[in-house]
mmCIF file as Biopython writes it, N, C-alpha, C and O atoms, coordinates in Angstrom:
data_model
#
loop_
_atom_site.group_PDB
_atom_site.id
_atom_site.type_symbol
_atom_site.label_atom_id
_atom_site.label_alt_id
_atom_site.label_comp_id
_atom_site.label_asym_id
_atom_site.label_entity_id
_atom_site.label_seq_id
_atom_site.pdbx_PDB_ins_code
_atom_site.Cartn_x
_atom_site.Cartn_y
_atom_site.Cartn_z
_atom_site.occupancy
_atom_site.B_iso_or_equiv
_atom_site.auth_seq_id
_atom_site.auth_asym_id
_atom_site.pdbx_PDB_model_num
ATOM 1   N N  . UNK A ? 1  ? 1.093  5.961   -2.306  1.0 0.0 1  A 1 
ATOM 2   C CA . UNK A ? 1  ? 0.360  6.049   -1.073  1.0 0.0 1  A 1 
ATOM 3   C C  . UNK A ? 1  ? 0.177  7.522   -0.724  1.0 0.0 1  A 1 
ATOM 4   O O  . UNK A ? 1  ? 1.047  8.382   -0.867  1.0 0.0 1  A 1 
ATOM 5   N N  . UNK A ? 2  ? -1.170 7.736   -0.206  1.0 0.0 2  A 1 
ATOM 6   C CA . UNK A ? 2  ? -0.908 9.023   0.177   1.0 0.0 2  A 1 
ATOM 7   C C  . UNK A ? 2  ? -0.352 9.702   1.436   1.0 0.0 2  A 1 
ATOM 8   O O  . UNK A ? 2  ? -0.257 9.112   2.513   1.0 0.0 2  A 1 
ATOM 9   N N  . UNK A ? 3  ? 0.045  11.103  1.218   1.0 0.0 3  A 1 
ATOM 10  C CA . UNK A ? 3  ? 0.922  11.693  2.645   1.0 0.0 3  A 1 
ATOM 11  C C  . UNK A ? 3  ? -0.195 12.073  3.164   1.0 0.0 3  A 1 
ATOM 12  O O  . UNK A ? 3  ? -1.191 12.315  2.482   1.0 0.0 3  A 1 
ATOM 13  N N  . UNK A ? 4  ? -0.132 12.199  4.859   1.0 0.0 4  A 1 
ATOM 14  C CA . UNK A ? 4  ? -0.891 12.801  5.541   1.0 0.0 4  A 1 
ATOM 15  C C  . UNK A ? 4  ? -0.237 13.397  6.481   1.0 0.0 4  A 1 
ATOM 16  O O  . UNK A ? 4  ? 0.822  12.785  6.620   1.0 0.0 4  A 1 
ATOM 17  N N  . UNK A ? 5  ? -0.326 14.601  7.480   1.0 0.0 5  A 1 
ATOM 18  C CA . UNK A ? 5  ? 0.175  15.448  8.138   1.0 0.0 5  A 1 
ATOM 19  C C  . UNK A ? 5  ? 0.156  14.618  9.615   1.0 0.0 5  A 1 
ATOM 20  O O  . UNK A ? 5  ? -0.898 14.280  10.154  1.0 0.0 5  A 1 
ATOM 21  N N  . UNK A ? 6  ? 1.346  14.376  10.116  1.0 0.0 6  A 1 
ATOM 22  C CA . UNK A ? 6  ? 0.697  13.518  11.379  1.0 0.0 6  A 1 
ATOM 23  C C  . UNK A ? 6  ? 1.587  14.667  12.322  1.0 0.0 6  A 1 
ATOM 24  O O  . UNK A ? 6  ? 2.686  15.117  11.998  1.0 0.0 6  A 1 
ATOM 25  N N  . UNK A ? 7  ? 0.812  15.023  13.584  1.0 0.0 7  A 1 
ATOM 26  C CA . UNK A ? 7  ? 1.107  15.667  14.745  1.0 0.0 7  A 1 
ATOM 27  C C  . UNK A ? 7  ? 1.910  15.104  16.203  1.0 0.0 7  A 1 
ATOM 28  O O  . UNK A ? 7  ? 1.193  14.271  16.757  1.0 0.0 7  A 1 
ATOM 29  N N  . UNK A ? 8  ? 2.752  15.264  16.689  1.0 0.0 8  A 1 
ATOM 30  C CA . UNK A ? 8  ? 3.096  14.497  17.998  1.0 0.0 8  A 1 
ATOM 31  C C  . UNK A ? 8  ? 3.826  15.410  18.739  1.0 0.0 8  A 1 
ATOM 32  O O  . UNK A ? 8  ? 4.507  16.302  18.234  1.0 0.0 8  A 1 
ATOM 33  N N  . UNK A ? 9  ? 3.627  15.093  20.602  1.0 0.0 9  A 1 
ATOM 34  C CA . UNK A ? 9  ? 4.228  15.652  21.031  1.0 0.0 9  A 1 
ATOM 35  C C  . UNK A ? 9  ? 5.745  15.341  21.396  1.0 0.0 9  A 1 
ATOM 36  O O  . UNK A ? 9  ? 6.120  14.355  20.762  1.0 0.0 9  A 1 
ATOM 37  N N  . UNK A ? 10 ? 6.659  15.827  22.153  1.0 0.0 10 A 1 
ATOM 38  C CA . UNK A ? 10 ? 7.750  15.260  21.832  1.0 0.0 10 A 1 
ATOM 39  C C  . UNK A ? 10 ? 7.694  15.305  23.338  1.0 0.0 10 A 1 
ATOM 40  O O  . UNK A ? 10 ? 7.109  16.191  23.962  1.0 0.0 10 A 1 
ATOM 41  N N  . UNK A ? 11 ? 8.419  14.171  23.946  1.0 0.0 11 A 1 
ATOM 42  C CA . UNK A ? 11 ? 8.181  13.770  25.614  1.0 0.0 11 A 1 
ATOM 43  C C  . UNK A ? 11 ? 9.602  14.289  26.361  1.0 0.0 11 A 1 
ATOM 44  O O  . UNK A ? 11 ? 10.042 13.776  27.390  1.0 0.0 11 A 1 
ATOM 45  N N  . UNK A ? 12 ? 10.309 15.551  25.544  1.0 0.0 12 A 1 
ATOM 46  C CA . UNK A ? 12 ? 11.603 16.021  26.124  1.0 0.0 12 A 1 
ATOM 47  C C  . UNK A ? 12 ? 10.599 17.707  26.671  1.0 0.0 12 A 1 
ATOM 48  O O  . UNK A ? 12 ? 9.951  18.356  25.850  1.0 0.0 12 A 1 
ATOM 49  N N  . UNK A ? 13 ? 10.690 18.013  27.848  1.0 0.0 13 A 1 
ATOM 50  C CA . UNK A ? 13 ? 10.232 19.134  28.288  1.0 0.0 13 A 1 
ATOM 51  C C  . UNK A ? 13 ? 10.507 20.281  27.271  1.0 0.0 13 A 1 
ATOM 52  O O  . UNK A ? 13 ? 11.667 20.230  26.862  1.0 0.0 13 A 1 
ATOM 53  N N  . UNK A ? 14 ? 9.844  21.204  26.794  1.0 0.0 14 A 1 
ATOM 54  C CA . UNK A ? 14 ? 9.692  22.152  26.171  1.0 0.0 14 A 1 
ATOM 55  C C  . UNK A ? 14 ? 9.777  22.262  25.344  1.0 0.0 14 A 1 
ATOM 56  O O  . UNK A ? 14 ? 9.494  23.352  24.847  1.0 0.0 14 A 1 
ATOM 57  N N  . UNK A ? 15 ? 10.248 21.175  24.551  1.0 0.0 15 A 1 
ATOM 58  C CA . UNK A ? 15 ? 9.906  20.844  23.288  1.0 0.0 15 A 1 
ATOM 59  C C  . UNK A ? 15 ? 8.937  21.314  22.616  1.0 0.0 15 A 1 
ATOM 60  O O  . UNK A ? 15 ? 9.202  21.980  21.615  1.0 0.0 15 A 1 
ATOM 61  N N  . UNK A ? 16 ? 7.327  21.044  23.066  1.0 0.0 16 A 1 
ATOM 62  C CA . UNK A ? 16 ? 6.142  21.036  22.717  1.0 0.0 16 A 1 
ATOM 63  C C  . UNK A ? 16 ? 5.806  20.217  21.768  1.0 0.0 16 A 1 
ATOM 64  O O  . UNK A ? 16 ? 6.368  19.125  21.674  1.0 0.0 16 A 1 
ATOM 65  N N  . UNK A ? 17 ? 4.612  20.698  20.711  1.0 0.0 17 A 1 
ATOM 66  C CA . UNK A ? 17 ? 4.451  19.624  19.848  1.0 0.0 17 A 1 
ATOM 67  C C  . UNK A ? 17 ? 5.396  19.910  18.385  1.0 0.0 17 A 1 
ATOM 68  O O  . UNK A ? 17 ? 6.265  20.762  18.200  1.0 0.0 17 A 1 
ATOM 69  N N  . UNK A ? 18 ? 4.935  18.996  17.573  1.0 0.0 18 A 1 
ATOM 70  C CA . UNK A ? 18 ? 6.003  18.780  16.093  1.0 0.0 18 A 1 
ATOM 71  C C  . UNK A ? 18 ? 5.101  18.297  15.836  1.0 0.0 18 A 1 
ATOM 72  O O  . UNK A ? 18 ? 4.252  17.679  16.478  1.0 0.0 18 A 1 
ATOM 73  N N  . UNK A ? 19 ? 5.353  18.811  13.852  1.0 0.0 19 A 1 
ATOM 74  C CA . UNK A ? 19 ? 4.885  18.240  12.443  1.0 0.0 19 A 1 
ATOM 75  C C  . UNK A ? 19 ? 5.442  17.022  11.847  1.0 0.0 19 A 1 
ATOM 76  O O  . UNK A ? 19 ? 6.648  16.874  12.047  1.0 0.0 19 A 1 
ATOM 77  N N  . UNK A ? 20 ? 5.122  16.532  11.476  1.0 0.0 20 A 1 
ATOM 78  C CA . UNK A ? 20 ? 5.876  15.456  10.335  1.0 0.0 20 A 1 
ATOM 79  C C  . UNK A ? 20 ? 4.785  14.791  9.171   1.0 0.0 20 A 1 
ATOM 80  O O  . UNK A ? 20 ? 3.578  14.566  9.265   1.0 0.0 20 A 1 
ATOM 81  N N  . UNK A ? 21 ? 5.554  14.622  8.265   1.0 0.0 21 A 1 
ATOM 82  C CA . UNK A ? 21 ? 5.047  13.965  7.301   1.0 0.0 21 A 1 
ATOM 83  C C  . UNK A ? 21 ? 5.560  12.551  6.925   1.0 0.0 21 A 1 
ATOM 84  O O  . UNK A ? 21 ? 6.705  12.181  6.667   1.0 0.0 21 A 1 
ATOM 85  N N  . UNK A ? 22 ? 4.012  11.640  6.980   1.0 0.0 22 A 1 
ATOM 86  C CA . UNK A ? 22 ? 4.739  10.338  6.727   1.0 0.0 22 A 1 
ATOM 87  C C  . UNK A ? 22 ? 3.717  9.857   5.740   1.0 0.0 22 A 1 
ATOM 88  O O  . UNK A ? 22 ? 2.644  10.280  5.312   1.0 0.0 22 A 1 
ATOM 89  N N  . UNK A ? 23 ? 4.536  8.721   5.533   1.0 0.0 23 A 1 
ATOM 90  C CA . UNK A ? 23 ? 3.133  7.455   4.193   1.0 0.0 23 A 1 
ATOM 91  C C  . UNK A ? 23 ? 2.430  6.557   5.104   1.0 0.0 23 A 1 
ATOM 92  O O  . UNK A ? 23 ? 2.867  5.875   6.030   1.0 0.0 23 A 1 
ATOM 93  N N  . UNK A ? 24 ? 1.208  6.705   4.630   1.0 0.0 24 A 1 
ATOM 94  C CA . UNK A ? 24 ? 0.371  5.913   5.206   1.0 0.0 24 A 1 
ATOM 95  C C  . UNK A ? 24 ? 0.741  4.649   5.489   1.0 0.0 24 A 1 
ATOM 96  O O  . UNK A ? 24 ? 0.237  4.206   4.457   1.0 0.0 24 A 1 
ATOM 97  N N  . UNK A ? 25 ? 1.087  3.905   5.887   1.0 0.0 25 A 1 
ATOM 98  C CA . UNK A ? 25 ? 1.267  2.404   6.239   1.0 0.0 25 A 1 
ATOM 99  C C  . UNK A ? 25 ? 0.282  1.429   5.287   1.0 0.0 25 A 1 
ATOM 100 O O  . UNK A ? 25 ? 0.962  0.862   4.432   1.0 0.0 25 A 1 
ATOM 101 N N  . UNK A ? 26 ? -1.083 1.104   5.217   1.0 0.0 26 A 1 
ATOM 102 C CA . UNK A ? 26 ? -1.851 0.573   5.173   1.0 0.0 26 A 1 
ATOM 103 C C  . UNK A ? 26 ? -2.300 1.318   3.265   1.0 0.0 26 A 1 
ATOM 104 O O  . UNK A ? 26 ? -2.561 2.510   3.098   1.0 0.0 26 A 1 
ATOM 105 N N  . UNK A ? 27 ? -2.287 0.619   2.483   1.0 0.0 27 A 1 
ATOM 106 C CA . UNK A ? 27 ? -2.370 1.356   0.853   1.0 0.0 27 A 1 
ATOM 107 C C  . UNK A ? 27 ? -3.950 1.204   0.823   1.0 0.0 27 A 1 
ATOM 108 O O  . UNK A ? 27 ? -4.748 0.602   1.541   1.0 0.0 27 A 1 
ATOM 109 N N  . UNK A ? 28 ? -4.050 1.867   -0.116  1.0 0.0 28 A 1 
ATOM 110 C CA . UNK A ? 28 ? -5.807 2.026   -0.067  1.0 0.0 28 A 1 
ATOM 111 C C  . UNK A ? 28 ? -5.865 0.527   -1.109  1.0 0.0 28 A 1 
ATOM 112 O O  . UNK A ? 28 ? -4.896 -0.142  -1.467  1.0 0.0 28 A 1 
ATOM 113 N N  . UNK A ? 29 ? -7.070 0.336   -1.372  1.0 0.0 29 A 1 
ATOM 114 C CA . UNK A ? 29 ? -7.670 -1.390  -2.321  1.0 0.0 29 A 1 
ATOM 115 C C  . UNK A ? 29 ? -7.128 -0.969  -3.538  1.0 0.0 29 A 1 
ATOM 116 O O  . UNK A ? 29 ? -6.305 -1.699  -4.091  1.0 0.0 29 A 1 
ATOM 117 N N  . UNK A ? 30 ? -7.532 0.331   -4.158  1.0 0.0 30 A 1 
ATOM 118 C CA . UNK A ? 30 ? -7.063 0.551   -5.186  1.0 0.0 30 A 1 
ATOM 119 C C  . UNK A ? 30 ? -5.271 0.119   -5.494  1.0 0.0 30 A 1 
ATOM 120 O O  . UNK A ? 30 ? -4.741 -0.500  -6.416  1.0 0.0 30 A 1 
ATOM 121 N N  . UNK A ? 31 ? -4.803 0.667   -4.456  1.0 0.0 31 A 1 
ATOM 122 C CA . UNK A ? 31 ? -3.068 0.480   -4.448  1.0 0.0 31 A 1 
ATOM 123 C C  . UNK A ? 31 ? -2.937 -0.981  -3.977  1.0 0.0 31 A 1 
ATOM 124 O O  . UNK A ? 31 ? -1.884 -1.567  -4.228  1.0 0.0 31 A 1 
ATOM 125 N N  . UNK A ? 32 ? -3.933 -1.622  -3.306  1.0 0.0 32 A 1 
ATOM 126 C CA . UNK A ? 32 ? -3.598 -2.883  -3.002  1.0 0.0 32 A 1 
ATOM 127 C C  . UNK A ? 32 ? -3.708 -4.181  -4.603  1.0 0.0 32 A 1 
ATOM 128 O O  . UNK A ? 32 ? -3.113 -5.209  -4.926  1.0 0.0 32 A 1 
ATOM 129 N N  . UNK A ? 33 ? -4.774 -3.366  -5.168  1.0 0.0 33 A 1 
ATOM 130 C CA . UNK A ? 33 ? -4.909 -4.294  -6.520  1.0 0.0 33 A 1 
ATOM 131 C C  . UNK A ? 33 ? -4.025 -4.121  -7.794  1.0 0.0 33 A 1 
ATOM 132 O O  . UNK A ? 33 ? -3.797 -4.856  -8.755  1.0 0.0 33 A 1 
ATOM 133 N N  . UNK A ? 34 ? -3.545 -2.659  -7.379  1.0 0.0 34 A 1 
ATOM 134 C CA . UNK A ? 34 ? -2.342 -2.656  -8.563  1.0 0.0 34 A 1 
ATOM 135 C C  . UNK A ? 34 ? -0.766 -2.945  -8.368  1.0 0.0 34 A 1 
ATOM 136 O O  . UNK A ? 34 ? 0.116  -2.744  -9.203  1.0 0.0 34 A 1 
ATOM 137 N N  . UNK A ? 35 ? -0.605 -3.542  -6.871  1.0 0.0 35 A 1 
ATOM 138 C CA . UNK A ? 35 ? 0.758  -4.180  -6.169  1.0 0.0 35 A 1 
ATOM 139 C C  . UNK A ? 35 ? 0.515  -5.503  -6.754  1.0 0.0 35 A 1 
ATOM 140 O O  . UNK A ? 35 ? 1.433  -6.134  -7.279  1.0 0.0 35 A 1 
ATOM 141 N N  . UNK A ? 36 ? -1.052 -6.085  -6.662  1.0 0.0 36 A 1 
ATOM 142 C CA . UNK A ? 36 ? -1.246 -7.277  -6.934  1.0 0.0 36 A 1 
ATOM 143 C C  . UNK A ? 36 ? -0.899 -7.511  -8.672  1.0 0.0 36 A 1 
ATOM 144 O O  . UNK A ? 36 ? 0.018  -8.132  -9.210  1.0 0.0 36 A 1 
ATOM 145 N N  . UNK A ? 37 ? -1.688 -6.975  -9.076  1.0 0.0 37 A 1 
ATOM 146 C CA . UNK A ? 37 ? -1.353 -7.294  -10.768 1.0 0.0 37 A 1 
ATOM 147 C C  . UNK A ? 37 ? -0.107 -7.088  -10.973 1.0 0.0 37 A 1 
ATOM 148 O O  . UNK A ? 37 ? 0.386  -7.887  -11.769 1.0 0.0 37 A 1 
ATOM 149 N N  . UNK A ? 38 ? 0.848  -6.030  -10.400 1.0 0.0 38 A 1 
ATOM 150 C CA . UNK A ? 38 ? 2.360  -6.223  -10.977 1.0 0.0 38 A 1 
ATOM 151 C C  . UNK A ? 38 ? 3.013  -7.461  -10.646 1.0 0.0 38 A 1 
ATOM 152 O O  . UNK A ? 38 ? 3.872  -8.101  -11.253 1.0 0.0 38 A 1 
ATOM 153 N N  . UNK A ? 39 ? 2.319  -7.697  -9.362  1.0 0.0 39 A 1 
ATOM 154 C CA . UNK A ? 39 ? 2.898  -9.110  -8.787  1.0 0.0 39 A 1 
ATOM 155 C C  . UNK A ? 39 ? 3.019  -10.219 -9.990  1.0 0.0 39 A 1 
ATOM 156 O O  . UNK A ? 39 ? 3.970  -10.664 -10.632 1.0 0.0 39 A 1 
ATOM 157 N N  . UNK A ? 40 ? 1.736  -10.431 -9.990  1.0 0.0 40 A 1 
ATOM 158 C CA . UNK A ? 40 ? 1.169  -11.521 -11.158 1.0 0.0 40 A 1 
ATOM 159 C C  . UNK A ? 40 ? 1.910  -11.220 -12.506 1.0 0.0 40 A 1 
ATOM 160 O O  . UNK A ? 40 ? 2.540  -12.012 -13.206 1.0 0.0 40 A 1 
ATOM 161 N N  . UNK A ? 41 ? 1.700  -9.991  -12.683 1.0 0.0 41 A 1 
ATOM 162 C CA . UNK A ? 41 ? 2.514  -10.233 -14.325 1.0 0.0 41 A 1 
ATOM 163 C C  . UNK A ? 41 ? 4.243  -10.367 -14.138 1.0 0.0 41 A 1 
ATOM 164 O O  . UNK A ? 41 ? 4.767  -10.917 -15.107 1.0 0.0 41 A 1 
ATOM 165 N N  . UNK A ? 42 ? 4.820  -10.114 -13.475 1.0 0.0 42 A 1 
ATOM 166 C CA . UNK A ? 42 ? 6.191  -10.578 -12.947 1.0 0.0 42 A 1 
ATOM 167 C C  . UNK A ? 42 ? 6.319  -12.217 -12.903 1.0 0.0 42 A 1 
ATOM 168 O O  . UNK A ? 42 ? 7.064  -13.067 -13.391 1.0 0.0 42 A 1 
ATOM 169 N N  . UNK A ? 43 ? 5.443  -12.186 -12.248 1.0 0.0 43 A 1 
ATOM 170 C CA . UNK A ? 43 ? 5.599  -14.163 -11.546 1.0 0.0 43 A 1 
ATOM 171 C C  . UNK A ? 43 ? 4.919  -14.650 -13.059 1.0 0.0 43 A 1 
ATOM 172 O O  . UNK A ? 43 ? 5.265  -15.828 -13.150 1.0 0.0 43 A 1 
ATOM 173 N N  . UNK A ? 44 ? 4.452  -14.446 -13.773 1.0 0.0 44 A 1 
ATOM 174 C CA . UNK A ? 44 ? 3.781  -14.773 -15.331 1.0 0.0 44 A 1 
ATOM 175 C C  . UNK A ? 44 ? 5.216  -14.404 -15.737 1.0 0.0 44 A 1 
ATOM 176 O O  . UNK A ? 44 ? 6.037  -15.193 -15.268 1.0 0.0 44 A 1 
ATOM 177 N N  . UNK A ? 45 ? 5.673  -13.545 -16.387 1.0 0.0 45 A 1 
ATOM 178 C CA . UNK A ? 45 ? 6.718  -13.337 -17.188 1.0 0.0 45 A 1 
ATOM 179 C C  . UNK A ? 45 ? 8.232  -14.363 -16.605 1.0 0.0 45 A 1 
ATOM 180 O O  . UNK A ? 45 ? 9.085  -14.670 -17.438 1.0 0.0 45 A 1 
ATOM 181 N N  . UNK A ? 46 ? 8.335  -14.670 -15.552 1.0 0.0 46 A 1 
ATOM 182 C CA . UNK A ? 46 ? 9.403  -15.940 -14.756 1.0 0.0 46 A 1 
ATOM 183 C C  . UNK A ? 46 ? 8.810  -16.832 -15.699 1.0 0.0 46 A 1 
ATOM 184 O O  . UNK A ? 46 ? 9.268  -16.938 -16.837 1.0 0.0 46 A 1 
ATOM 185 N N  . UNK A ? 47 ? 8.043  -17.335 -15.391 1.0 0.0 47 A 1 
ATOM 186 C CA . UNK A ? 47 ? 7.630  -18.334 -15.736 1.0 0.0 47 A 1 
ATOM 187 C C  . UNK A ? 47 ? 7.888  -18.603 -17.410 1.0 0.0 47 A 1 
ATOM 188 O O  . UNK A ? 47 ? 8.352  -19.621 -17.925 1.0 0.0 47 A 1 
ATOM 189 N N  . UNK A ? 48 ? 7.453  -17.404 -18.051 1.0 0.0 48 A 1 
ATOM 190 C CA . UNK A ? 48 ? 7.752  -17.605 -19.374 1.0 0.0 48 A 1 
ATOM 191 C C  . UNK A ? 48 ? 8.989  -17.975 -19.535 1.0 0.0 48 A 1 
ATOM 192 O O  . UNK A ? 48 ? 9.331  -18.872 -20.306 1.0 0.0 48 A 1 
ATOM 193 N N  . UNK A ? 49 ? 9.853  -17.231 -18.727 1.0 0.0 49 A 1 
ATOM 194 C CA . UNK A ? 49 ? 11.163 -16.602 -19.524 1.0 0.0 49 A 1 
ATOM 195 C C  . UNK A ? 49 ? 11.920 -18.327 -19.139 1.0 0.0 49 A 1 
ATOM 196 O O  . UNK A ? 49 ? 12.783 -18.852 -19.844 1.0 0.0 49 A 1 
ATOM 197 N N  . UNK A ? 50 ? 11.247 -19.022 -17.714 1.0 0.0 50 A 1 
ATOM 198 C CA . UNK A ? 50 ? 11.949 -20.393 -17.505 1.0 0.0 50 A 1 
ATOM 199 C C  . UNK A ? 50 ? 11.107 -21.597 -18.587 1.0 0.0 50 A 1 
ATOM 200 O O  . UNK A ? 50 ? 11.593 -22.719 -18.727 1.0 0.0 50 A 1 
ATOM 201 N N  . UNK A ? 51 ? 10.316 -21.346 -19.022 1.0 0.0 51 A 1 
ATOM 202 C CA . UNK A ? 51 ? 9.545  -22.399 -20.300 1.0 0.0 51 A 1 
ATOM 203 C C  . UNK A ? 51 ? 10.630 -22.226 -21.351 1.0 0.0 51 A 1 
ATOM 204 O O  . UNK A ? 51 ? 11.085 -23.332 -21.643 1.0 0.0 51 A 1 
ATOM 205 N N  . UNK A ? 52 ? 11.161 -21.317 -21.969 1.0 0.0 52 A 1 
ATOM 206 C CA . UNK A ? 52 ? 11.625 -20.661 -23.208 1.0 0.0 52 A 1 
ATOM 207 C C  . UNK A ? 52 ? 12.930 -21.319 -22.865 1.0 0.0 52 A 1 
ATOM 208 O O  . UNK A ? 52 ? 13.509 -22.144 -23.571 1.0 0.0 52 A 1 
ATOM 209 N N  . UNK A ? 53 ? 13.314 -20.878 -21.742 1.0 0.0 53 A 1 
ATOM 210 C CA . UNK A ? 53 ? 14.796 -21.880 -21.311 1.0 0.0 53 A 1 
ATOM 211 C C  . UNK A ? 53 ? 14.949 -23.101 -21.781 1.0 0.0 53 A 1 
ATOM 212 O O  . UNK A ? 53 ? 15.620 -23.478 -22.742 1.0 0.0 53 A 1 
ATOM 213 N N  . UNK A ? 54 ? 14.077 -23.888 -20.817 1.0 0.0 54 A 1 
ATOM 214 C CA . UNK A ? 54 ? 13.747 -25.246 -20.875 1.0 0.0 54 A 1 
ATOM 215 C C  . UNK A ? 54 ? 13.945 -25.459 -22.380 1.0 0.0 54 A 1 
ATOM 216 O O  . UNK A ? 54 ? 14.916 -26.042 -22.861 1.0 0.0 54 A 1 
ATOM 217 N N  . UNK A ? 55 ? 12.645 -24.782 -23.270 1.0 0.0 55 A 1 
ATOM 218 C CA . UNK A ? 55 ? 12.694 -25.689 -24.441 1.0 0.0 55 A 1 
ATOM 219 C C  . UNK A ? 55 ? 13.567 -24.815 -25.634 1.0 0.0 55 A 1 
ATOM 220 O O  . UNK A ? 55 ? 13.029 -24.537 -26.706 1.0 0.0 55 A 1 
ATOM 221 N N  . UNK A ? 56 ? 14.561 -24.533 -25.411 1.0 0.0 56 A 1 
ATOM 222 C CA . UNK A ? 56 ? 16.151 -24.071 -25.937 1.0 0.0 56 A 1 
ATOM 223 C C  . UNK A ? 56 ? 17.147 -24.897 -25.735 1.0 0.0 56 A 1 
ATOM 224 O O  . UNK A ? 56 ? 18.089 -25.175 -26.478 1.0 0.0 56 A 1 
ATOM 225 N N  . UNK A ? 57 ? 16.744 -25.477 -24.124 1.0 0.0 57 A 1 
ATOM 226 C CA . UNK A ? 57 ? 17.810 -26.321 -24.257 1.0 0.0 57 A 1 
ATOM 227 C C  . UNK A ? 57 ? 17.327 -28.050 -24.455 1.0 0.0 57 A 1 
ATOM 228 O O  . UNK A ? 57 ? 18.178 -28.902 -24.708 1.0 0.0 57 A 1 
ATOM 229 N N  . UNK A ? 58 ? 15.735 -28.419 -24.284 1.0 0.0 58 A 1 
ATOM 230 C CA . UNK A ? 58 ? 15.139 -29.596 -25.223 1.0 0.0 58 A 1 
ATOM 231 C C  . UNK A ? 58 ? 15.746 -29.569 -26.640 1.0 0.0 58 A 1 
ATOM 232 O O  . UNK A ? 58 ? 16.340 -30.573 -27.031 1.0 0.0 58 A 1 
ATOM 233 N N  . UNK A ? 59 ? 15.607 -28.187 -27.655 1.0 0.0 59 A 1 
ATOM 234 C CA . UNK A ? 59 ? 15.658 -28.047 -29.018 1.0 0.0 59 A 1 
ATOM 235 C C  . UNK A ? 59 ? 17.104 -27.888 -28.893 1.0 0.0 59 A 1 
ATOM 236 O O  . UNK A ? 59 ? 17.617 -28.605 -29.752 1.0 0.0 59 A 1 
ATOM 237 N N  . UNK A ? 60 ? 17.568 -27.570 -28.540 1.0 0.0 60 A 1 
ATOM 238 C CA . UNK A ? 60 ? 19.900 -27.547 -28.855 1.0 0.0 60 A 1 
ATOM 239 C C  . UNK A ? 60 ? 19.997 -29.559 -28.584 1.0 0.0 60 A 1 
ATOM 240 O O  . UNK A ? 60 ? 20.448 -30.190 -29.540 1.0 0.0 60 A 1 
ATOM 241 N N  . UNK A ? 61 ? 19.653 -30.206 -27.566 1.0 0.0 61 A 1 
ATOM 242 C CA . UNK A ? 61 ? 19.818 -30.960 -27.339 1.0 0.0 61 A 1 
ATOM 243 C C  . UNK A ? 61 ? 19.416 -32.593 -28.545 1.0 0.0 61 A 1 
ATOM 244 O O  . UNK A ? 61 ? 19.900 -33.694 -28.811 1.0 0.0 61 A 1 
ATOM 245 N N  . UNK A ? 62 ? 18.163 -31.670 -28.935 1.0 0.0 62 A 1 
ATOM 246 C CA . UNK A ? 62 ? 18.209 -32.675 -29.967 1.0 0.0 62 A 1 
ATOM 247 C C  . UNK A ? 62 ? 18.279 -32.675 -31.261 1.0 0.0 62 A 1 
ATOM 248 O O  . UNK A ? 62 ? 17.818 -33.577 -31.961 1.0 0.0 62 A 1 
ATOM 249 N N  . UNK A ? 63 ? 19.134 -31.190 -31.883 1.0 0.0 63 A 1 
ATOM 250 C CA . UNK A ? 63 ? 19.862 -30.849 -32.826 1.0 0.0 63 A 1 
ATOM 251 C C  . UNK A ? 63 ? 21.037 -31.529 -32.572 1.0 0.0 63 A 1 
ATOM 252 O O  . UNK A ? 63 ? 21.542 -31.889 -33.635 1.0 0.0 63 A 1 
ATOM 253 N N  . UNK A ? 64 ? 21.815 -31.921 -31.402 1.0 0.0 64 A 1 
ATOM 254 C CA . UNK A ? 64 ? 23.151 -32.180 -31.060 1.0 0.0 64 A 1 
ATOM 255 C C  . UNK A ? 64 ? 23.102 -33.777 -31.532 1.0 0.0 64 A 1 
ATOM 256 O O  . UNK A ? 64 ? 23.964 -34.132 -32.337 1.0 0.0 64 A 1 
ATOM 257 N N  . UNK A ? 65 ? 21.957 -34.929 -30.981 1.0 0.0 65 A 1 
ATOM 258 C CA . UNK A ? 65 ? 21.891 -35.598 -31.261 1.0 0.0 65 A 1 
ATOM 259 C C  . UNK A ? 65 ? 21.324 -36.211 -32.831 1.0 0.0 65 A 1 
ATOM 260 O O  . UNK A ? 65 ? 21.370 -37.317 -33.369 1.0 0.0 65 A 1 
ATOM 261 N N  . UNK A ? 66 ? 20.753 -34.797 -33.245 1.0 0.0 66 A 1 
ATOM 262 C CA . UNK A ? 66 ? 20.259 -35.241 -35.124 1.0 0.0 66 A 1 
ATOM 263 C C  . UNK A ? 66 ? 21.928 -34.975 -35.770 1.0 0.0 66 A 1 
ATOM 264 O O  . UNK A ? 66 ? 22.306 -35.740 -36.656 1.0 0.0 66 A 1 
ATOM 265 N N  . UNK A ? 67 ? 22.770 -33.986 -35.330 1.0 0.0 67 A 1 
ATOM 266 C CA . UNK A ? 67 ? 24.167 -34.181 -35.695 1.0 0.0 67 A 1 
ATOM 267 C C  . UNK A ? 67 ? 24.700 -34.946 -35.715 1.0 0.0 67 A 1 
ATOM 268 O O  . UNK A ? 67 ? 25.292 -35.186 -36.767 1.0 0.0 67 A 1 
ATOM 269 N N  . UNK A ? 68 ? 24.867 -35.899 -34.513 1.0 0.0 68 A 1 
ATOM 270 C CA . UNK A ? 68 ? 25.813 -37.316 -34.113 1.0 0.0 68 A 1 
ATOM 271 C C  . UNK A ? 68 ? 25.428 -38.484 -35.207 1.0 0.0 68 A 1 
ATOM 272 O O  . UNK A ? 68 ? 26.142 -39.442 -35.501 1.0 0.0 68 A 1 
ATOM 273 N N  . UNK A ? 69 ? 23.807 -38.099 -35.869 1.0 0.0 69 A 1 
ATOM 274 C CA . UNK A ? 69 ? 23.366 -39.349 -37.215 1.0 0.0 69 A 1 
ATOM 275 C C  . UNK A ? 69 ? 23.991 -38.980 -38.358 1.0 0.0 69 A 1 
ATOM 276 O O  . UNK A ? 69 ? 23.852 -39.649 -39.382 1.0 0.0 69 A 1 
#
């Protein structure tokens, strides 16, 4: 995200004003579409990694039972 210079005054007498630097809140589309695709390939790769589970323990399970013949 990018930094931008934000200005404020400070509401304690004599203070005056102050600098700070903060992150934008709000990501530009560009940063919004590449939060999105990491999203997706994360929630894609779960998914794999729970299919592969599943059928490890389908395939142990019916090795166990081609044993018991």
């Amino acid at each position: 995200m990018s930094e931008k210079l934000y200005t404020s005054h400070c509401t304690v007498g004599g203070h005056g004003t102050w600098c700070s630097v903060a992150q934008d809140k709000i990501p530009s589309k560009k940063e919004l579409s590449k939060l999105r695709r990491q999203a997706s390939k994360k929630l894609i790769a779960d998914e794999v990694i729970e299919i592969t589970k599943q059928v490890l323990e389908d395939y142990s399970d019916a090795w166990e039972q081609l044993a018991k013949l």
